[in-house]
C-alpha positions, 0 to 999 in steps of 0.5 A, spaced: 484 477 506 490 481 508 495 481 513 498 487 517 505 486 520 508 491 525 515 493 525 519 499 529 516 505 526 512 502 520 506 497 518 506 492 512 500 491 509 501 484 505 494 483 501 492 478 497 488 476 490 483 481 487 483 489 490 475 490 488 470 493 490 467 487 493 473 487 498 476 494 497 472 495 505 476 491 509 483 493 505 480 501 506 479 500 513 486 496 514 490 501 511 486 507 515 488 504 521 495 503 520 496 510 517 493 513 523 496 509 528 501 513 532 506 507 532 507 507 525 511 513 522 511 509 515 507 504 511 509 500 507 503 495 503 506 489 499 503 488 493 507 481 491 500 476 492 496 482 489 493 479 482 488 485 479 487 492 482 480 495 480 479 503 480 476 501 487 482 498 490 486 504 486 481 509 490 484 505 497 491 506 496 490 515 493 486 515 499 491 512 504 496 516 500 493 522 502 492 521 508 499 519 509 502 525 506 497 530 510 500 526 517 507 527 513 508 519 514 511 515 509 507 511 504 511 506 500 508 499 495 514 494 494 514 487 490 508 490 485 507 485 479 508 486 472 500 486 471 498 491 477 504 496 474 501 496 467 495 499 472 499 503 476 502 506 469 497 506 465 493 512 470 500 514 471 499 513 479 506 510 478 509 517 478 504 518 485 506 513 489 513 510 491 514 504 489 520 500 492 522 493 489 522 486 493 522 483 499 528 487 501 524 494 501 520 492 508 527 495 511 529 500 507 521 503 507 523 503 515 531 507 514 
């Protein structure tokens, strides 16, 4: 289960557990209806309760990645554990997402 929380100008997705392509739908849709809100001009997806990220999580973020950036909105991961930034490292998407560290980055996403 994720949560959503509305800030001025950005939405946090927080989820939680597994990534998977056995719950990768919910986590698609939350994130397509966050980017394209008209209320939110930043997303800011907290990555701190996520334990594994398979290729169809990784394909939920690139896809909600790119529709950010077709909509010129900031699209931001912060609080990315140790095992899911070896994933991200490892198919070099680190170098495609901005990736802020801890709880601290919710205001800076939105600054």
């Amino acid at each position: 289960m994720q949560n959503v929380l509305a800030r001025p100008q950005a939405a946090v997705i927080q989820p939680l557990g597994s990534l998977n392509a056995g719950n990768v739908t919910v986590f698609q849709h939350q994130l397509d209806t966050a980017v394209q809100s008209e209320q939110h001009s930043s997303l800011l997806v907290d990555m701190g309760k996520v334990e594994s990220i398979d290729s169809a999580g990784l394909m939920a973020l690139v896809s909600a990645l790119s529709t950010a950036q077709r909509l010129n909105k900031r699209f931001s991961l912060c609080s990315v554990s140790h095992s899911v930034r070896i994933i991200l490292e490892l198919t070099q998407l680190d170098r495609v997402f901005e990736i802020l560290d801890g709880r601290y980055a919710l205001d800076e996403a939105v600054a």
